[in-house]
ZALOSE-819787 format. One record per residue (C-alpha): residue number from 1; x, y, z; residue in one letter. Coordinates in steps of 0.5 Angstrom, whole numbers, plus 500, padded with zeros to 3 digits. Layout:
residues N
{seq:NUM, u:X, v:Y, w:Z, type:A} .
...
This chain:
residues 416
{seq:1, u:104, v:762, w:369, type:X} .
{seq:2, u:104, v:765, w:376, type:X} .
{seq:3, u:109, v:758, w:378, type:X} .
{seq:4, u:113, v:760, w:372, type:X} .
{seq:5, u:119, v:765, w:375, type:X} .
{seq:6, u:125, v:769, w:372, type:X} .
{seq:7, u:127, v:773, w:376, type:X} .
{seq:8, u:126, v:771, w:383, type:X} .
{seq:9, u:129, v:778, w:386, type:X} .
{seq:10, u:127, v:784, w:381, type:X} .
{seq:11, u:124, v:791, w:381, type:X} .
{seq:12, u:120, v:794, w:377, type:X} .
{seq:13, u:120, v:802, w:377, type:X} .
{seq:14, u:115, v:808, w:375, type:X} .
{seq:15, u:119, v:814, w:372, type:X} .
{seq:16, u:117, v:821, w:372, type:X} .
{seq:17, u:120, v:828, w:372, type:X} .
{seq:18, u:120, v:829, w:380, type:X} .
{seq:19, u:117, v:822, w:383, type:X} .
{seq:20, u:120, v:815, w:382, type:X} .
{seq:21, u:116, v:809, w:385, type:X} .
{seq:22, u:121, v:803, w:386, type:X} .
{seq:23, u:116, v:796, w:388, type:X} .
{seq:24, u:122, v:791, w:390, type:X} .
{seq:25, u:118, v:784, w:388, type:X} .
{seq:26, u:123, v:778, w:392, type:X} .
{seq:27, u:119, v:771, w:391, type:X} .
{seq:28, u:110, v:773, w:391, type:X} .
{seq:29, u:113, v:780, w:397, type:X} .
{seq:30, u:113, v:786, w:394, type:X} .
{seq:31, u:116, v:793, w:398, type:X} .
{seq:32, u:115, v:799, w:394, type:X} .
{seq:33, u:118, v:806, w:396, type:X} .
{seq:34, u:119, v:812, w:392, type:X} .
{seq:35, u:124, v:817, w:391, type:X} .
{seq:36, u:126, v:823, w:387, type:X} .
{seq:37, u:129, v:823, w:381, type:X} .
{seq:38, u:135, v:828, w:383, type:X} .
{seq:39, u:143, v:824, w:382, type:X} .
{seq:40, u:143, v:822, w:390, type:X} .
{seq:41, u:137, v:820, w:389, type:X} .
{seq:42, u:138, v:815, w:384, type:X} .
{seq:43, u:144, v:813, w:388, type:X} .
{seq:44, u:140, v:811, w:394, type:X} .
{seq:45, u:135, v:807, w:389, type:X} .
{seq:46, u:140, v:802, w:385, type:X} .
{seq:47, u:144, v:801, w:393, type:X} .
{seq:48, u:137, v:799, w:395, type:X} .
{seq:49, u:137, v:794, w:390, type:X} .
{seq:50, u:143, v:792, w:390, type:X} .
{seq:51, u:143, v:791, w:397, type:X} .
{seq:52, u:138, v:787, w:397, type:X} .
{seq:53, u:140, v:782, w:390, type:X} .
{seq:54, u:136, v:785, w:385, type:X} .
{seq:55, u:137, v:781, w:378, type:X} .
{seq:56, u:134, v:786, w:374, type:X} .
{seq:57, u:130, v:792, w:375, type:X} .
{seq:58, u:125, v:794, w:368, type:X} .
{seq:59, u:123, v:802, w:367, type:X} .
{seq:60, u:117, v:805, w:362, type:X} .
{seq:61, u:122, v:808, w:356, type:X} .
{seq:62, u:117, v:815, w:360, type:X} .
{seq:63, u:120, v:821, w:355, type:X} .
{seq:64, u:127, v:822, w:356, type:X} .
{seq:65, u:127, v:821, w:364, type:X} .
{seq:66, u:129, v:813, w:365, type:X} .
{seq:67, u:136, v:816, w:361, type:X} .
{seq:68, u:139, v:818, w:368, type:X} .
{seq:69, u:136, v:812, w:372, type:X} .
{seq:70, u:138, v:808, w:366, type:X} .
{seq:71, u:145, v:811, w:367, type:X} .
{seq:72, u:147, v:811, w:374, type:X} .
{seq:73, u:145, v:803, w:374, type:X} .
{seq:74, u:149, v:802, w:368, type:X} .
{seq:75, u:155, v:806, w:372, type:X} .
{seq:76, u:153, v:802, w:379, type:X} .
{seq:77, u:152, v:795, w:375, type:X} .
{seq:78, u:146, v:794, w:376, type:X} .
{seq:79, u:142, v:789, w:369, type:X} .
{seq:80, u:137, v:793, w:367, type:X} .
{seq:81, u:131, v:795, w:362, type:X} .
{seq:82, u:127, v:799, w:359, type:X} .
{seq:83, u:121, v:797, w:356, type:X} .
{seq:84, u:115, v:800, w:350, type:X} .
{seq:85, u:109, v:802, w:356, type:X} .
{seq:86, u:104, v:800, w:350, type:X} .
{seq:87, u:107, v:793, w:351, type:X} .
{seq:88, u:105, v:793, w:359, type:X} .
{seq:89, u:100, v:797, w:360, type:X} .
{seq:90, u:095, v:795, w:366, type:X} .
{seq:91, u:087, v:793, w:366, type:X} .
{seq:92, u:084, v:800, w:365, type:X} .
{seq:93, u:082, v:803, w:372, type:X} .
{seq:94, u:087, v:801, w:377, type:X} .
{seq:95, u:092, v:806, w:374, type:X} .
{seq:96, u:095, v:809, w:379, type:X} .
{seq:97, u:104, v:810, w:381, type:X} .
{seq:98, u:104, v:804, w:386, type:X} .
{seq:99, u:099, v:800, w:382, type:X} .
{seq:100, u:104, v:801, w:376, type:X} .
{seq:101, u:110, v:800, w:379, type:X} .
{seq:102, u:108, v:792, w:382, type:X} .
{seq:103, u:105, v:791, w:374, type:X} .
{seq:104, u:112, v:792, w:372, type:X} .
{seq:105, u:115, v:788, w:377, type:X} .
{seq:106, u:110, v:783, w:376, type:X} .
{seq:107, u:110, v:783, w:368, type:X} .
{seq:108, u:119, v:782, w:369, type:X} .
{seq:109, u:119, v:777, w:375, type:X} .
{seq:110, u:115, v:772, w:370, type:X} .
{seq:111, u:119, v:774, w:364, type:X} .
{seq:112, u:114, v:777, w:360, type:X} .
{seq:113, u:117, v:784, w:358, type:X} .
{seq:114, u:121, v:785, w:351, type:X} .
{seq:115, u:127, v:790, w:353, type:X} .
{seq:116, u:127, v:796, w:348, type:X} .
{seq:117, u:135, v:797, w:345, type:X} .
{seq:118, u:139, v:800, w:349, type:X} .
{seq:119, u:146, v:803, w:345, type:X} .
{seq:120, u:152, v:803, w:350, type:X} .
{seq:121, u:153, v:810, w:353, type:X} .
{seq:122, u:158, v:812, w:348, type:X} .
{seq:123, u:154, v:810, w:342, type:X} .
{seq:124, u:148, v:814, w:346, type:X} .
{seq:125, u:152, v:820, w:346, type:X} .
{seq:126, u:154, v:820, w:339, type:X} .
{seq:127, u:146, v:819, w:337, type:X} .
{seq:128, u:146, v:826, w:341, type:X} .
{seq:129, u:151, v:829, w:337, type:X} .
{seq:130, u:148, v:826, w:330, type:X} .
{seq:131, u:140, v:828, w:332, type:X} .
{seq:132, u:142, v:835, w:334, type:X} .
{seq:133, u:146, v:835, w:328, type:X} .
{seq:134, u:140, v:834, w:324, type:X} .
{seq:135, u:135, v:838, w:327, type:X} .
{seq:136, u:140, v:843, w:325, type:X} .
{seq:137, u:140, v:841, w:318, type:X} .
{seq:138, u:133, v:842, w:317, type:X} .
{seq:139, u:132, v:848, w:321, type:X} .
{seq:140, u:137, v:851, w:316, type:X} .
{seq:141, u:133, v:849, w:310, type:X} .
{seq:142, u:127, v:851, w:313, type:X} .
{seq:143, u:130, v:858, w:313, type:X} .
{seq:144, u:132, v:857, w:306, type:X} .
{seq:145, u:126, v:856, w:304, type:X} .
{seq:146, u:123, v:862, w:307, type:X} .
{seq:147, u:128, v:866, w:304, type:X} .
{seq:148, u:125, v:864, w:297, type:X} .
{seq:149, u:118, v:865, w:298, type:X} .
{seq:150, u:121, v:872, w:300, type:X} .
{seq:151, u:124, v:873, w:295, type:X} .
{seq:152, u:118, v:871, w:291, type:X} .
{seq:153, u:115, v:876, w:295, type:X} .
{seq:154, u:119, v:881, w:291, type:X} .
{seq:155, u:118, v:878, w:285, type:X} .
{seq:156, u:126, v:876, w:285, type:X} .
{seq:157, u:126, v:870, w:280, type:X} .
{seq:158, u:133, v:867, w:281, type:X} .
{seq:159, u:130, v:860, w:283, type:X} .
{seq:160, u:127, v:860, w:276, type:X} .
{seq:161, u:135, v:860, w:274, type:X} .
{seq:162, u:138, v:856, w:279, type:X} .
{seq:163, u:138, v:849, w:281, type:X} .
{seq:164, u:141, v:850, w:288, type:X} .
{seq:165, u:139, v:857, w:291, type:X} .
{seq:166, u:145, v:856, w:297, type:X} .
{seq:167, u:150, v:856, w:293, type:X} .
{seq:168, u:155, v:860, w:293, type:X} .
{seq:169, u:154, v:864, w:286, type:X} .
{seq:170, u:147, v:865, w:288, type:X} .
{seq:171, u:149, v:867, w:296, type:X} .
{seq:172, u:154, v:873, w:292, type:X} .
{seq:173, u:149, v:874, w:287, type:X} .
{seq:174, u:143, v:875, w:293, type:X} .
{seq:175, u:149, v:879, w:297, type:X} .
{seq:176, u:149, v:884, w:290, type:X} .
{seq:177, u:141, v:885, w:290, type:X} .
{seq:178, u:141, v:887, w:297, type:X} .
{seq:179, u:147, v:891, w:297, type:X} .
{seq:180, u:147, v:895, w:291, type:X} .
{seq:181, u:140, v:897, w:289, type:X} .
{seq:182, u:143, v:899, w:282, type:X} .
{seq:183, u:147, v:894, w:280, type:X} .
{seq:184, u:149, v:892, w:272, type:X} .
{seq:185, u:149, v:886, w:267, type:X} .
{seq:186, u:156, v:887, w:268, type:X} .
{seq:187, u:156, v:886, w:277, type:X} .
{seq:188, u:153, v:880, w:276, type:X} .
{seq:189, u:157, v:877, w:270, type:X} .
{seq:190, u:163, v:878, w:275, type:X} .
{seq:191, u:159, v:874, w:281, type:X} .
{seq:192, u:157, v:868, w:276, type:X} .
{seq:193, u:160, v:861, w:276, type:X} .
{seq:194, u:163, v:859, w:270, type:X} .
{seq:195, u:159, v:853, w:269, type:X} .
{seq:196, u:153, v:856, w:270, type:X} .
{seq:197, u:148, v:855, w:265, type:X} .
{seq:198, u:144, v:861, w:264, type:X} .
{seq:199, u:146, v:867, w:262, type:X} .
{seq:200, u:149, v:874, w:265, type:X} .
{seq:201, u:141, v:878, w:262, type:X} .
{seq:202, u:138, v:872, w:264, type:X} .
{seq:203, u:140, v:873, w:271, type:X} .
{seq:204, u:140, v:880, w:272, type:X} .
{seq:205, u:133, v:880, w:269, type:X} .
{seq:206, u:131, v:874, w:274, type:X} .
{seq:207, u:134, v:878, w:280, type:X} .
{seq:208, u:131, v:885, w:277, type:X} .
{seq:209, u:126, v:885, w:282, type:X} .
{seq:210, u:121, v:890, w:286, type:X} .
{seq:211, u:125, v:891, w:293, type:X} .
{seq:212, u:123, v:896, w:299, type:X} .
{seq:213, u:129, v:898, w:303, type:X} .
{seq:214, u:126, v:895, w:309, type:X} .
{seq:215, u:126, v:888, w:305, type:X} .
{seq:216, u:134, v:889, w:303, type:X} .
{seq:217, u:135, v:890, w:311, type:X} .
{seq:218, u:130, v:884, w:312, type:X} .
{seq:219, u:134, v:879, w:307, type:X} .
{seq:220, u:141, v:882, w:309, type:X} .
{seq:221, u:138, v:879, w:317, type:X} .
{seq:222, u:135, v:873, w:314, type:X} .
{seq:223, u:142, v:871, w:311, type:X} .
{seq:224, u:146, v:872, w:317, type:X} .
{seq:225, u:142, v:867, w:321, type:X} .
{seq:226, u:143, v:862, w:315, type:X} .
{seq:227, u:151, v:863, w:315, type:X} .
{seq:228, u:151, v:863, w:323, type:X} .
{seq:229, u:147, v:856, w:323, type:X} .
{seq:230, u:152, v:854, w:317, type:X} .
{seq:231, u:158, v:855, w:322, type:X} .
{seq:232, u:153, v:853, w:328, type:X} .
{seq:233, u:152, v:846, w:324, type:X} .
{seq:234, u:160, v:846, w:321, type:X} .
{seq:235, u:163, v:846, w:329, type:X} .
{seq:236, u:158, v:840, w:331, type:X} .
{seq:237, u:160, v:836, w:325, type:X} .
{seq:238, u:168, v:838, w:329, type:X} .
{seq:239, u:165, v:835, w:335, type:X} .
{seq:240, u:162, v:828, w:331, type:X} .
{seq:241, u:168, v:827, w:328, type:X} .
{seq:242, u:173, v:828, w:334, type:X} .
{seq:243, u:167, v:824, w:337, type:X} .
{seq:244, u:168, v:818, w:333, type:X} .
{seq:245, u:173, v:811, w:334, type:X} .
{seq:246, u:177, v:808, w:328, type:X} .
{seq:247, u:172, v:802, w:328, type:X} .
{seq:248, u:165, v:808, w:326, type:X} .
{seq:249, u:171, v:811, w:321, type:X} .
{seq:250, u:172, v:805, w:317, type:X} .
{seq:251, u:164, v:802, w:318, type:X} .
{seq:252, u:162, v:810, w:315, type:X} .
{seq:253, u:167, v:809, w:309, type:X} .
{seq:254, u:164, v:802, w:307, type:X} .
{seq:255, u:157, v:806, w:308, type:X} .
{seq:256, u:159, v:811, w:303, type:X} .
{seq:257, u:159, v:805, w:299, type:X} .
{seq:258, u:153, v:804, w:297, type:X} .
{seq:259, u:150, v:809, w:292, type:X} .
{seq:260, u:145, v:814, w:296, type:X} .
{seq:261, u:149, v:814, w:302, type:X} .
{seq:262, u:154, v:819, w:304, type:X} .
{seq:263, u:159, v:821, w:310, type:X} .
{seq:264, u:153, v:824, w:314, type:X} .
{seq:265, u:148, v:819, w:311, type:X} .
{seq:266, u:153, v:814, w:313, type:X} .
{seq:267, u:155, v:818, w:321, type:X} .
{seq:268, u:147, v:818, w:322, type:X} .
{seq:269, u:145, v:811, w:320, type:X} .
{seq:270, u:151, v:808, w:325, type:X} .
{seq:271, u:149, v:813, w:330, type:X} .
{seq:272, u:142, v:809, w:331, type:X} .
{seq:273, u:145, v:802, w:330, type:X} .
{seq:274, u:152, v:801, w:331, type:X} .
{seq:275, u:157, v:797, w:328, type:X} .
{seq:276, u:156, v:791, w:332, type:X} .
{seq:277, u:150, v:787, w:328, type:X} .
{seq:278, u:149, v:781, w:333, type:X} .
{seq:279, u:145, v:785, w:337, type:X} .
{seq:280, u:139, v:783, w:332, type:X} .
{seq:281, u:137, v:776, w:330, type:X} .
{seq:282, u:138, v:777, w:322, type:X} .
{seq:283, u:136, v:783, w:318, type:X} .
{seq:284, u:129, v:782, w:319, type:X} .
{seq:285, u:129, v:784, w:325, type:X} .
{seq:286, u:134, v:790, w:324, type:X} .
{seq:287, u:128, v:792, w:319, type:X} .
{seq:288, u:123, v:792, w:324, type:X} .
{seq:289, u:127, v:794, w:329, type:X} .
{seq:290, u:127, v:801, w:324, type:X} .
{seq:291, u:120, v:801, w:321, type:X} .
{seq:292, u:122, v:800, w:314, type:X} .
{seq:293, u:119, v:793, w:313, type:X} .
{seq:294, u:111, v:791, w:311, type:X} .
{seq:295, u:107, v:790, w:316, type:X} .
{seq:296, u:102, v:785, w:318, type:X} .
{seq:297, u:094, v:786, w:318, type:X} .
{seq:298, u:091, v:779, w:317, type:X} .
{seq:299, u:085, v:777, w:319, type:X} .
{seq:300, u:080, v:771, w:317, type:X} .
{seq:301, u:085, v:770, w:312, type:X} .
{seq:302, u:084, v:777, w:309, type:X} .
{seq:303, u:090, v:781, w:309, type:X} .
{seq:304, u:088, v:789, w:310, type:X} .
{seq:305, u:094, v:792, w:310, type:X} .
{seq:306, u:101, v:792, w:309, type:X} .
{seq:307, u:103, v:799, w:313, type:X} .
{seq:308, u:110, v:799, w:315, type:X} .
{seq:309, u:111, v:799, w:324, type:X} .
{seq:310, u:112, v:805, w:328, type:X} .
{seq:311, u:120, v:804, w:329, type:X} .
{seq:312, u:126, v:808, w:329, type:X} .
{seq:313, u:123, v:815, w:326, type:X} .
{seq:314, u:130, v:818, w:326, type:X} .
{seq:315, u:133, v:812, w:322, type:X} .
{seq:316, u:127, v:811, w:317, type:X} .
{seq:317, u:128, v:818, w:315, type:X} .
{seq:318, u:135, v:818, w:314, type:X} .
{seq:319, u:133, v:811, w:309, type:X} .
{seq:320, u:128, v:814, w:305, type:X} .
{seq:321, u:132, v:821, w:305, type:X} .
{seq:322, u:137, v:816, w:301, type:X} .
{seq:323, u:133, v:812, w:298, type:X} .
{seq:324, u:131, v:819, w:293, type:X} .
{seq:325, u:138, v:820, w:292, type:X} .
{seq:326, u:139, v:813, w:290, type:X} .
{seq:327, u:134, v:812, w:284, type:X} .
{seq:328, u:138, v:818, w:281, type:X} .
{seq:329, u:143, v:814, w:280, type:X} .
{seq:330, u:141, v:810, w:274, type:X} .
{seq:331, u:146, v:805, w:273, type:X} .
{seq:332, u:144, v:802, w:281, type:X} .
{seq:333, u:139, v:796, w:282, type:X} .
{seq:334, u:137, v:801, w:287, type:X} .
{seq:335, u:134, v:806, w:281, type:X} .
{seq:336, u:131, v:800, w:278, type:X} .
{seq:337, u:128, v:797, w:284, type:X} .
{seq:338, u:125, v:803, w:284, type:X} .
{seq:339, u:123, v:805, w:276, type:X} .
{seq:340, u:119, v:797, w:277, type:X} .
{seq:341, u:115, v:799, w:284, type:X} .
{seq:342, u:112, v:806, w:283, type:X} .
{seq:343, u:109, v:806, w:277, type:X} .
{seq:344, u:104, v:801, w:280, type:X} .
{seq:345, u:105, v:802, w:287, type:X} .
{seq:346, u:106, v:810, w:287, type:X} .
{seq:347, u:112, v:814, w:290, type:X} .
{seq:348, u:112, v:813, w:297, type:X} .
{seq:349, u:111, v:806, w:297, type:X} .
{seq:350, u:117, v:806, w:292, type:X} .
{seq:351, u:121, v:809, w:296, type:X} .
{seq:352, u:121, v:806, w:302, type:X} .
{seq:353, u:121, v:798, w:299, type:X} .
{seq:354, u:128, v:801, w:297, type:X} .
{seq:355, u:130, v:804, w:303, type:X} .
{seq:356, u:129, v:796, w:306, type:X} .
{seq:357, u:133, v:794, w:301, type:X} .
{seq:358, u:139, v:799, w:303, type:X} .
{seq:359, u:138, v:797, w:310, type:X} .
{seq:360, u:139, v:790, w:308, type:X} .
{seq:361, u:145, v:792, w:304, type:X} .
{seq:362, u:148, v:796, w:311, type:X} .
{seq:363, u:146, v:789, w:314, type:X} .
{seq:364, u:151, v:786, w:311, type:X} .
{seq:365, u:156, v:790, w:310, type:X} .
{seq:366, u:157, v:790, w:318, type:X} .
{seq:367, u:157, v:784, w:318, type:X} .
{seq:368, u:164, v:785, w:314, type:X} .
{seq:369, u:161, v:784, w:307, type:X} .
{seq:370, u:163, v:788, w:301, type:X} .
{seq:371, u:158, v:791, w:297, type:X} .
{seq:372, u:156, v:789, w:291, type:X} .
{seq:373, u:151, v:793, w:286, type:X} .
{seq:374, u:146, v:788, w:283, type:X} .
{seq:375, u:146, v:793, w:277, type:X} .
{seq:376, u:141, v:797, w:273, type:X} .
{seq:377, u:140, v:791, w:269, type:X} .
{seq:378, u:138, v:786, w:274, type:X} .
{seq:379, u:130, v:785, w:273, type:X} .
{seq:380, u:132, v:784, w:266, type:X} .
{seq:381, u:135, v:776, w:268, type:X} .
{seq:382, u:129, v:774, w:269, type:X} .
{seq:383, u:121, v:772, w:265, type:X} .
{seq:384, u:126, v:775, w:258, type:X} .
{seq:385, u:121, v:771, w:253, type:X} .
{seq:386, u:115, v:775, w:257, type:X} .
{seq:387, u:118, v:782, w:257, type:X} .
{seq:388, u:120, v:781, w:250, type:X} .
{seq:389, u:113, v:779, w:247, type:X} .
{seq:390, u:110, v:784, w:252, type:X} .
{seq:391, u:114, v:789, w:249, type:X} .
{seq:392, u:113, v:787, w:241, type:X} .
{seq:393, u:105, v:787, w:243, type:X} .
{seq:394, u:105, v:794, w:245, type:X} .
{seq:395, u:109, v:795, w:238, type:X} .
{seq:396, u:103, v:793, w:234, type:X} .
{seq:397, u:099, v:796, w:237, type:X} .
{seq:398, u:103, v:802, w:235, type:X} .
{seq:399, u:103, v:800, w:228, type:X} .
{seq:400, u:109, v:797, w:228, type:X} .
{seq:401, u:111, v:790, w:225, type:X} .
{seq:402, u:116, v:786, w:228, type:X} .
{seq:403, u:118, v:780, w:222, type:X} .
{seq:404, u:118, v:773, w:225, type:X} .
{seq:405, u:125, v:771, w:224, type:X} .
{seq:406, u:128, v:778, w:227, type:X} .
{seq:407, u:124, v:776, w:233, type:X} .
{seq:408, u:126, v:768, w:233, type:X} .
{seq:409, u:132, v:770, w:233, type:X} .
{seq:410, u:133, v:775, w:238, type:X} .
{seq:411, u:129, v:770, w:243, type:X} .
{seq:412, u:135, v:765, w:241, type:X} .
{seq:413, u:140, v:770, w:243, type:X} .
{seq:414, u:142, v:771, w:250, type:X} .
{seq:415, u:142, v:777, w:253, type:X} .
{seq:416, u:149, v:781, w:254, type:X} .
C-alpha cells in the first residue's frame, strides 16, 4: 500500500474555527504549517499550495467551517475535497492538530478517502435559501401548535370543528374571540366560509370559552408573531424564486408531477440534489446518498437489521413529509404500496419504503423521463389465483358460500 500513490503532491488540512493546520505532503516529505481561518489567510493557503503543485488538498466536513476553505479554493482553482471524519479517523491516542493533518495527507496520497458530495456554488446558495425556508416553516407550526394548546387552555374548541386552525375563516374567527368579548351567533356566521361544514351554533359554542383579559392580550400577541413569520416565509419564498435558472423552474414543474410532491416540496428536493443526476452512479446510489434505502447488518449469514443509513437528514425528511401526502391519494401506486406495507411492517417503515420509491421515480424524472403512475391497481397484476382463493376463505369463514362454477368463472375471467 505505501508503493501505490495517487497523488504525489497533496495537502491534507485540519480545519478549526480559528486555526487551520496544512501538512503539504510531496513524495514521503511532509511540511506542515498553520494559518488562521480569516479570508487572507485562506488565500495565503491555496497560493502556498498552488505554488508548490498541489493536485488535490482533502479537509474534514468539521461543522460549517471547511465551507470558507472550500470556497476560496473553488474561486483560486484549486481541486479539492471534503471528506466524513468517521470515514478517516486515526488510531486512538495520537489525536493531536499535526497528527491529523499528516493522516489525512497520508490517507489522500494513497487514495483511500471517499470525497462527500459537494453542489457547485450556486446550487449551495440555493440549499441555504430552501433549508432557512424551512426551518421557517416548522417554526411557525410550532407557534400554531402553541396556540392551540393555549386555546384549549381556554377551553376554546374550535380545533374540534375545523380541520385547519390557520386558515382564514379560523384567523378571523380567533381575531372575533379576542377582540370582541361578547360577540353572537350572528358575528360568527359573518366570518364563516361558505363551504364549511359546521355550523354557525356549533361554532360559537366551540369558541364560548373562559377568557381572561390577559389571555385576549396574549393570543392577540401570539397572533401577531405567526402573521409576521407568515410574511417573513413569503419574502424568502421571493428570493428562492428570484434565485432559480430556468432549468430548476422546468426540473420543479416535472416534480410536481408526482403525486405527493408540490412546488415547495419539488424546490426543496432539487435544492439537495441538483437536476444533473450524473453525478451518482444510478439510483441506488442517490438513495443511499439520502438515507432512504435499507441498510445491511449481516453477520455469520444472519441479517440483523435493515435500518436505514445516516444520509441527507434535510432530504430524508422532505421525502417521508411526501410520502404521507402520497398514501392519501388513493388512486396512486404509491398509496397502494403503502396500504400493502403497514399492515405488516407498520407505519414508519411503510413510510419510508415509499418515500425510496419516490426518489427512484425523481431519479428518473431528471434524467429526462416523464412520470408515469404505476396505479392503485398495480399488485392486483400479480398471484391473481391466490388472492382470490385467499379472499373466498376468509368469506367462509364468515359464513359466506361462493358456488363453484360462479368461482371458476371469475378465475377464467381476465382482470379488467
Amino acid at each position: 500500500m505505501e508503493d501505490e500513490v495517487y497523488y504525489e503532491r497533496c495537502a491534507g488540512i485540519d480545519v478549526h474555527k480559528k486555526l487551520l493546520v496544512v501538512c503539504l505532503r510531496i513524495g514521503r516529505k511532509s511540511e506542515v504549517r498553520e494559518f488562521g481561518t480569516l479570508t487572507h489567510e485562506i488565500r495565503e493557503i491555496a497560493a502556498w499550495l498552488k505554488s508548490n503543485g498541489c493536485q488535490m488538498a482533502a479537509m474534514e466536513s468539521t461543522g460549517s467551517y471547511w465551507k470558507p476553505v472550500y470556497n476560496i479554493f473553488e474561486q483560486e482553482r484549486l481541486p479539492a475535497m471534503v471528506c466524513n471524519a468517521y470515514h478517516i479517523k486515526n488510531v486512538p491516542g495520537r489525536k493531536t492538530d499535526m497528527n491529523d493533518a499528516q493522516w489525512i495527507a497520508k490517507c489522500l496520497s494513497q487514495g483511500l478517502l471517499n470525497p462527500s458530495f459537494v453542489p457547485d456554488r450556486e446550487q449551495r446558495e440555493l440549499r441555504d435559501m430552501t433549508r432557512f425556508r424551512k426551518s421557517q416553516i416548522e417554526e411557525r407550526s410550532r407557534n400554531i401548535n402553541r396556540l392551540q394548546k393555549f386555546l384549549e387552555g381556554a377551553n376554546v374548541k374550535l380545533g374540534d370543528w375545523l380541520s385547519d386552525v390557520e386558515g382564514k375563516s379560523a384567523t378571523e374567527l380567533l381575531e372575533l374571540v379576542i377582540g370582541k368579548p361578547d360577540f353572537t351567533v350572528d358575528d360568527v356566521a359573518a366570518h364563516m366560509h361558505g363551504n364549511m361544514k359546521s355550523t354557525a351554533a356549533e361554532l360559537f359554542l366551540s369558541l364560548e370559552g373562559s377568557i381572561t383579559p390577559m389571555q385576549r392580550e396574549f393570543f392577540a400577541h401570539v397572533m401577531t408573531v405567526i402573521r409576521q413569520q407568515t410574511a417573513q416565509i413569503e419574502k424568502t419564498d421571493v428570493m428562492i424564486q428570484n434565485c432559480l435558472s430556468a432549468n430548476y423552474k422546468a426540473a420543479v414543474q416535472a416534480l410536481d408531477e408526482i403525486p405527493g410532491i408540490g412546488r415547495v416540496s419539488a424546490e426543496q428536493i432539487l435544492a439537495e440534489t441538483g437536476t444533473d443526476m450524473s453525478r451518482f452512479h444510478n439510483q441506488h446510489s442517490l438513495s443511499k446518498w439520502a438515507g432512504v434505502c435499507p441498510g445491511n447488518n449481516e453477520s455469520a449469514g444472519k441479517r440483523k437489521s435493515g435500518k436505514t443509513p445516516p444520509g441527507n437528514k434535510t432530504l430524508k425528511s422532505t421525502l417521508a413529509q411526501c410520502a404521507k401526502s402520497a398514501k392519501k391519494n388513493k388512486n396512486s401506486f404509491f398509496s397502494a404500496q403503502y396500504s400493502r406495507l403497514v399492515t405488516h411492517r407498520g407505519k414508519n417503515r411503510a413510510t419510508m419504503a415509499v418515500a425510496h420509491s419516490m426518489l427512484i421515480a425523481i431519479y428518473f424524472v431528471l434524467c429526462g423521463c416523464p412520470f408515469r403512475d404505476l396505479g392503485a391497481d398495480y399488485y392486483n397484476q400479480f398471484n391473481r389465483e391466490k388472492k382470490i382463493k385467499s379472499h373466498v376463505k376468509q368469506l367462509s369463514k364468515l359464513g359466506v358460500i361462493i358456488p363453484d362454477d360462479l368461482l371458476r368463472s371469475i378465475q377464467e375471467r381476465p382482470p379488467a
